[in-house]
C-alpha positions as CSV (number, residue, x, y, z in Angstrom):
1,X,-5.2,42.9,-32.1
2,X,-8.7,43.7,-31.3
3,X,-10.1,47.6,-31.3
4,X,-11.2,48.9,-27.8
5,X,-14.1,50.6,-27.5
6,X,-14.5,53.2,-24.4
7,X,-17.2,55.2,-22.8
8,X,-16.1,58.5,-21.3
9,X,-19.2,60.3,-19.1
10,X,-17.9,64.0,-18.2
11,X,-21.0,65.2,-15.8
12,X,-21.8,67.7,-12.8
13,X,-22.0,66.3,-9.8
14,X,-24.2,66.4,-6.7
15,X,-21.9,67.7,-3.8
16,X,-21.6,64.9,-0.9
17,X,-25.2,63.6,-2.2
18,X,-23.7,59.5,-3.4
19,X,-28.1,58.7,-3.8
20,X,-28.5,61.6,-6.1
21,X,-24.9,61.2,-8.4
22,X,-25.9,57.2,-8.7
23,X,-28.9,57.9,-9.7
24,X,-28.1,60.4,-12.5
25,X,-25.0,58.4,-13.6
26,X,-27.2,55.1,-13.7
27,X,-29.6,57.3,-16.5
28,X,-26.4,58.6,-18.4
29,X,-25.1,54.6,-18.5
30,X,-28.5,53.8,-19.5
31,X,-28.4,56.4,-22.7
32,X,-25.4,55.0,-23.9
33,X,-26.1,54.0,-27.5
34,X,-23.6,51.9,-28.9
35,X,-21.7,48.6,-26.8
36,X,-18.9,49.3,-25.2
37,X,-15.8,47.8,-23.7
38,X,-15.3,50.4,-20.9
39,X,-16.8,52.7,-19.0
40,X,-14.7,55.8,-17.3
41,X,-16.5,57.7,-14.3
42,X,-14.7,60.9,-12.9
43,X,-12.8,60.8,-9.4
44,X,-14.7,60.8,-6.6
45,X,-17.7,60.1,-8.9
46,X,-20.7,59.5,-5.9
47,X,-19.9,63.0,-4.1
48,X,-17.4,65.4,-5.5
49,X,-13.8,66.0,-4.4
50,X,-14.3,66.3,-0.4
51,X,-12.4,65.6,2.6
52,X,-15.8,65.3,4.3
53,X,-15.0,61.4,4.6
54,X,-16.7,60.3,7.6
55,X,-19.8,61.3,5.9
56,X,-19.3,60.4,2.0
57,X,-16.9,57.4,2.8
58,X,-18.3,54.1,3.0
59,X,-17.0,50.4,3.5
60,X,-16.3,48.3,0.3
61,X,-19.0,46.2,-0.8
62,X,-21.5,48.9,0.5
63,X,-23.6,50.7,-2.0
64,X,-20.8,52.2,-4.4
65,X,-19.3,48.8,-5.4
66,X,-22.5,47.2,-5.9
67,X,-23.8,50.1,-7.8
68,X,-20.4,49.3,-9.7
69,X,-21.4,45.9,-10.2
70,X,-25.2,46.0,-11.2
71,X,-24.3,49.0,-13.9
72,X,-21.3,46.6,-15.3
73,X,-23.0,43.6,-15.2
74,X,-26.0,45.3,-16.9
75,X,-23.9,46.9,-19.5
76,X,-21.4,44.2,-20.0
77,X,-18.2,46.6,-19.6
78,X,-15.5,47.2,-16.9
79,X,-17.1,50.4,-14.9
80,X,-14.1,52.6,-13.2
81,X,-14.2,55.5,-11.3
82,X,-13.1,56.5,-7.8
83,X,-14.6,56.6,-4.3
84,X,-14.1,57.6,-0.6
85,X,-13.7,53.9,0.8
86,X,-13.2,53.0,4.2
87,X,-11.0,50.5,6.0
88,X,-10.9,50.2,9.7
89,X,-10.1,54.5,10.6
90,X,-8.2,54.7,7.6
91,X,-9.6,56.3,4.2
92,X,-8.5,55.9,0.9
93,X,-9.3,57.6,-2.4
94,X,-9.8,54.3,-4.2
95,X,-10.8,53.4,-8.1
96,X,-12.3,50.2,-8.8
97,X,-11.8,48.5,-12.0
98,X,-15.5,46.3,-11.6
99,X,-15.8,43.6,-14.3
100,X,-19.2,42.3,-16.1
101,X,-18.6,39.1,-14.1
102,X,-18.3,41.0,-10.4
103,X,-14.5,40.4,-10.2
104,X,-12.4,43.7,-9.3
105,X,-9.1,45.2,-9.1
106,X,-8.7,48.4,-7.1
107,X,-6.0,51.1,-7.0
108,X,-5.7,54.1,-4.1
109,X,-4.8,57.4,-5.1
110,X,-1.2,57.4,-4.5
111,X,-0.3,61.4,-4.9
112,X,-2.7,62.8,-2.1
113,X,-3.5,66.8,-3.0
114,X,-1.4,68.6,-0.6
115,X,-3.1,71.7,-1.7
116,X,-6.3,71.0,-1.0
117,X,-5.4,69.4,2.5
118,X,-6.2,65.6,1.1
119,X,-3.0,63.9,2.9
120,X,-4.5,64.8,6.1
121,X,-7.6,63.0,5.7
122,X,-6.3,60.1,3.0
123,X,-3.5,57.3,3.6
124,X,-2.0,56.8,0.0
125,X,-1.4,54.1,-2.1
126,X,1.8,52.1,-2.6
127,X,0.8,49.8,-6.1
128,X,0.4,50.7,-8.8
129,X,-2.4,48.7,-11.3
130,X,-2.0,47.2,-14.8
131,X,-5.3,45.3,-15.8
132,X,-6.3,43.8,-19.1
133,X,-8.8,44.0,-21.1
134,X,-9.3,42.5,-24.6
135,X,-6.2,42.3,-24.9
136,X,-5.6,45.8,-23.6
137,X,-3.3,46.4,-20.9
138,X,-4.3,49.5,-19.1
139,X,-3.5,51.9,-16.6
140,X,-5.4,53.9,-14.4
141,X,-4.6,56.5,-12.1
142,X,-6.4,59.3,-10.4
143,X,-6.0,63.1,-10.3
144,X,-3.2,64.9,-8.7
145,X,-1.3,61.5,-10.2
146,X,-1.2,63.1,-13.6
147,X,1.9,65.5,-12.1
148,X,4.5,62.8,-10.8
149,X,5.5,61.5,-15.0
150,X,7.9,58.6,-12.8
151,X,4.8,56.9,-11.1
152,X,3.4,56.8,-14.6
153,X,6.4,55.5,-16.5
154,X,5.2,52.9,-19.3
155,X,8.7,50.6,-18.7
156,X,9.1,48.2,-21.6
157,X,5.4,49.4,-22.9
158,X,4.0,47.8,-19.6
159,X,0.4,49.1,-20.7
160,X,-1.1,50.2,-23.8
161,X,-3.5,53.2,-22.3
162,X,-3.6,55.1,-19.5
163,X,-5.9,56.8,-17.8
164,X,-6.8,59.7,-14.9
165,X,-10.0,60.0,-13.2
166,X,-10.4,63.5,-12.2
167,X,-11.7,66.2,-10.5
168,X,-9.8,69.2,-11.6
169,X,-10.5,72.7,-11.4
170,X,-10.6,74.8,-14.6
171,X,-8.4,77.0,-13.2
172,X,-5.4,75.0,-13.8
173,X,-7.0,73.6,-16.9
174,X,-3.9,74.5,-18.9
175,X,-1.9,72.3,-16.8
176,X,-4.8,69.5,-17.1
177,X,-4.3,69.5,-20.7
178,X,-0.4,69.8,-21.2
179,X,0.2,67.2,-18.5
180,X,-1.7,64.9,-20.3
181,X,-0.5,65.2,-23.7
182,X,3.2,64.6,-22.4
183,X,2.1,61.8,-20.8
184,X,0.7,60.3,-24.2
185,X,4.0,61.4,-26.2
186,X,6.4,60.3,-23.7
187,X,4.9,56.6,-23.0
188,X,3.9,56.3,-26.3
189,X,0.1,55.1,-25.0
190,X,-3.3,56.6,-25.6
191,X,-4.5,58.6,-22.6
192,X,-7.5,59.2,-21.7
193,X,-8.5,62.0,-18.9
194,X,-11.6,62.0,-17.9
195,X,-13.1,65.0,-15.9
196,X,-16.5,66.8,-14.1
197,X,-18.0,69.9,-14.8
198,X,-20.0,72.1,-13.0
199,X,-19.3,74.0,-9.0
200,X,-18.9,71.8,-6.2
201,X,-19.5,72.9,-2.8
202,X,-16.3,74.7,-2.0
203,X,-17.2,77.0,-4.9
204,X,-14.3,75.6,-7.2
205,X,-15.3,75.9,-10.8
206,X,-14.6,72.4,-13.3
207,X,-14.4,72.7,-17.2
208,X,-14.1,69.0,-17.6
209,X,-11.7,69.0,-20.3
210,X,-11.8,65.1,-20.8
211,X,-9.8,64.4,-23.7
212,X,-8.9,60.8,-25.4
213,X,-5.1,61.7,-27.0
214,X,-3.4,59.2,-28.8
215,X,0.4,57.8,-28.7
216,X,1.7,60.3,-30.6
217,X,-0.2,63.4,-28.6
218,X,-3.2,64.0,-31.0
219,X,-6.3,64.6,-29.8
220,X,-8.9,62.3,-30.9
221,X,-11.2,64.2,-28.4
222,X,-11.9,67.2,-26.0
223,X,-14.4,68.5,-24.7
224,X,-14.6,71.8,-22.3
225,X,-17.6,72.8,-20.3
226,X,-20.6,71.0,-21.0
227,X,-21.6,67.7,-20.0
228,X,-21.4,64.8,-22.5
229,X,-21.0,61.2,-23.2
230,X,-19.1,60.2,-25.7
231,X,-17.6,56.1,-27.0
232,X,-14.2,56.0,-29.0
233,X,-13.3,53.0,-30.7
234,X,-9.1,53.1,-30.1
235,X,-7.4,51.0,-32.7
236,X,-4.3,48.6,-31.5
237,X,-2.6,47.9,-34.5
238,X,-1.8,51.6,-35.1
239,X,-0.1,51.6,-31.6
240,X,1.7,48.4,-32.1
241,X,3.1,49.7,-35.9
242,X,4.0,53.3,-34.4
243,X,6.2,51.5,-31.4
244,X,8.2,49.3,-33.8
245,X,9.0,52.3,-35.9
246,X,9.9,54.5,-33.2
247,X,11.5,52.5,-30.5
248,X,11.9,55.0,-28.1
249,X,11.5,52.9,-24.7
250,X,14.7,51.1,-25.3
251,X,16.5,54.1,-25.1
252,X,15.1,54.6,-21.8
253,X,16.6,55.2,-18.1
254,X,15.9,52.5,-15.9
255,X,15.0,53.2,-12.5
256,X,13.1,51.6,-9.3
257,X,10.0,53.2,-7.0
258,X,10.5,53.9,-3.6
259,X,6.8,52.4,-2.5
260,X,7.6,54.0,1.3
261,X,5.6,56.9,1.8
């Protein structure tokens, strides 16, 4: 059972400006001290949380994803973090799991942000993604995700962390935080959350809030306001000991996802 060792970068962002945010997340990669395993960008890391997509959004294997690829291949960790990716006339808020080696997985945002109008610019997701890394199963989601507990059911501990890519607004910071310590206590996973700080364009104020909360809903880490870097080494054995003594998941309903949106 080997330890896991992850990179959370909480940052401001430069609104709609995908030259300037690479270029000031490329420096922060570059100051991280220690190796790493993983890397974990906020949503929408390249321009901020817009529905400006025929401007930010971009084909894949256009500058984002090989950005993706040089910083993982450079640093010898997964880099993830979500984009505005273009397909055809469709757009999709889409995280890409990019691998040392230049192999990927990706996963679209499948809960679009009513609210904030994203479901008339996005088309959603219908899979979700498990990947694996040293051992590791993970599982990362994106944003307005974190609300919807079904899509993000561990069944028969399907994944051992989970994690949301975000960019959400300190006003509802309260929500950020509870949401994601339920989701620790009730799949019995880490979580990580990882957020931006700063104003965007639209004038919407972030407190980042990223947080690293373990499988029985302790923080390990949190951090409001400021921007930082910051590795955790997460420990598997203490996972696997706490889900033998506390076998909650056999107890649990059993269900199937409508994937039709």
């Amino acid at each position: 059972m080997q330890d896991l060792s992850i990179t959370l970068i909480q940052t401001d962002l430069y609104w709609e400006n995908s030259t300037a945010n690479l270029a000031m997340l490329e420096e922060k990669i570059a100051m991280i001290a220690t190796p790493t395993d993983l890397i974990v960008l906020p949503e929408m890391f390249n321009s901020g949380f817009t529905m400006n997509v025929e401007q930010v959004g971009e084909p894949m294997n256009f500058f984002v994803q090989k950005w993706m690829k040089q910083q993982a291949a450079q640093t010898n960790a997964v880099v993830t973090g979500s984009f505005i990716a273009k397909e055809g006339e469709k757009y999709f808020n889409r995280l890409i799991w990019m691998r040392p080696d230049g192999s990927f997985e990706q996963y679209d945002k499948r809960h679009l942000f009513r609210m904030g109008g994203e479901h008339h610019y996005f088309t959603g997701g219908t899979q979700q993604l498990i990947v694996e890394l040293k051992g590791w199963k993970i599982c990362p989601l994106i944003c307005y995700d974190l609300r919807f507990p079904v899509w993000s059911r561990n069944v028969n501990h399907a994944y051992d962390l989970l994690i949301y890519v975000a960019n959400w607004p300190a006003v509802r910071s309260k929500v950020w935080d509870t949401l994601l310590q339920a989701r620790a206590i009730e799949n019995q996973s880490y979580v990580i959350g990882v957020n931006r700080v700063g104003k965007d364009g639209m004038d919407l104020v972030y407190s980042g809030n990223s947080t690293i909360i373990d499988f029985k809903g302790n923080h390990l880490f949190y951090q409001p306001d400021s921007e930082i870097i910051k590795t955790q080494v997460l420990n598997k054995k203490s996972l696997a000991e706490f889900r033998e003594q506390v076998p909650a998941y056999l107890d649990a309903d059993s269900f199937e996802i409508n994937n039709l949106l």
